[in-house]
C-alpha positions in Angstrom: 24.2 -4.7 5.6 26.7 -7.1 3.9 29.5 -5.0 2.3 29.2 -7.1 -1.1 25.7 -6.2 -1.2 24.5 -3.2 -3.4 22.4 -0.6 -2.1 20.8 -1.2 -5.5 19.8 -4.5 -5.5 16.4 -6.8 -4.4 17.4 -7.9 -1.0 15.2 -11.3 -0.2 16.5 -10.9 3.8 15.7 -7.1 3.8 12.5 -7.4 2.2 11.5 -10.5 4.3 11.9 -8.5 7.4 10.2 -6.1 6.7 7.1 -8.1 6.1 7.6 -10.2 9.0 7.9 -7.1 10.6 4.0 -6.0 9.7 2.8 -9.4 9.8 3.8 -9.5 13.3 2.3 -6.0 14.3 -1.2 -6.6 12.8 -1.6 -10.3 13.5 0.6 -12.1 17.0 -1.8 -12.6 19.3 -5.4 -12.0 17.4 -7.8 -15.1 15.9 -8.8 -15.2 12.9 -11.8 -12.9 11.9 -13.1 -13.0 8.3 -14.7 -9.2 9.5 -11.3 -7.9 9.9 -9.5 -9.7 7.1 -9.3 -6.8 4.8 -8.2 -4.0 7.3 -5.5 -6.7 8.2 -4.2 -7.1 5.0 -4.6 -3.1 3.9 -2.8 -2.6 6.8 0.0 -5.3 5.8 0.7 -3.9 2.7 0.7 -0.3 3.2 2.8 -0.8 6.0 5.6 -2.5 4.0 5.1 -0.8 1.0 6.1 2.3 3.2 9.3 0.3 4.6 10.6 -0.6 1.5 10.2 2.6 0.1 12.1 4.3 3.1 15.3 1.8 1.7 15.4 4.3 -1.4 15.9 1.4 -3.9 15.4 1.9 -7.3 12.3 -0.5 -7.4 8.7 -0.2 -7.9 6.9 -2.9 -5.7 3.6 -5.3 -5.4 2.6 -7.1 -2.8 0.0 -9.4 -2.7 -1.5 -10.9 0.6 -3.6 -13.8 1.3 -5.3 -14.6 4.7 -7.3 -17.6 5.3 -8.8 -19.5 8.4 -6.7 -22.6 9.3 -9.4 -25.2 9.3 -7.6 -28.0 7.8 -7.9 -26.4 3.9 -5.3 -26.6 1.5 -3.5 -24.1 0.9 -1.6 -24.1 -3.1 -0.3 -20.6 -4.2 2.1 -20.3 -7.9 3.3 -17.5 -9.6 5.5 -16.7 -12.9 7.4 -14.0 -14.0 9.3 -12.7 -17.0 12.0 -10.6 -16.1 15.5 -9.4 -15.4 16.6 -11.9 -13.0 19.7 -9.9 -12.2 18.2 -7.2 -11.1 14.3 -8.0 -10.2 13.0 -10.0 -7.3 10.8 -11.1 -5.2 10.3 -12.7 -1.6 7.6 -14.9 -0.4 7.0 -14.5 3.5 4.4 -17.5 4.8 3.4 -17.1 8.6 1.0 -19.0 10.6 -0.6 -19.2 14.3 -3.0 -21.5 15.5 -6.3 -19.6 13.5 -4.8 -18.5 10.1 -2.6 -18.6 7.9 -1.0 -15.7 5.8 0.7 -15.3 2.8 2.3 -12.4 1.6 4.2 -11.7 -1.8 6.5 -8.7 -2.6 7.4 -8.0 -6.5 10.1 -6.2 -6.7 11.0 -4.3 -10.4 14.0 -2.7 -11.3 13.6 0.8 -12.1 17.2 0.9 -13.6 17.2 -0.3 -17.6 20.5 -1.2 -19.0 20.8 0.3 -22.5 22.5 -2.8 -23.9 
């Protein structure tokens, strides 16, 4: 951990491994399979939610997943926030192998309020 980071604060790197980390366990080496598509992506986000609760930050997280067949689709995902960008996050993670694609998004709000 870098010493001028905060133990407190939405780490993109830390969070990005993390979900790297579950992509890779679920998805290296298997072809896309529309049957096991929503085990995949339970399994994804349990996973990480797990891991980035065993970083005891003060955040509550969502993550959001998307896996689709690579068949020459586009692919467009947006999203907006409104919030503390001193203190929230969040951390996009794309992966791809030769059958699919996946996209996985991790929200991360700040369970400390400043009072002023």
């Amino acid at each position: 951990m870098d010493p001028q980071e905060s133990i407190d604060e939405f780490t993109i790197d830390a969070v990005e491994a993390i979900v790297k980390n579950q992509i890779g366990l679920f998805l290296n080496d298997v072809s896309f399979n529309s049957e096991k598509v929503n085990d995949w992506s339970n399994n994804i986000i349990d996973n990480s939610l797990k891991a980035l609760q065993a970083l005891n930050r003060p955040y509550k997280y969502s993550i959001t997943t998307i896996l689709m067949e690579k068949n020459g689709a586009c692919l467009v995902s947006a999203c907006s926030s409104y919030w503390d960008e001193r203190c929230d996050g969040l951390c996009k993670v794309s992966w791809q192998n030769s059958t699919m694609h996946c996209l996985v998004t991790v929200y991360g709000m700040s369970l400390n309020i400043d009072s002023d």
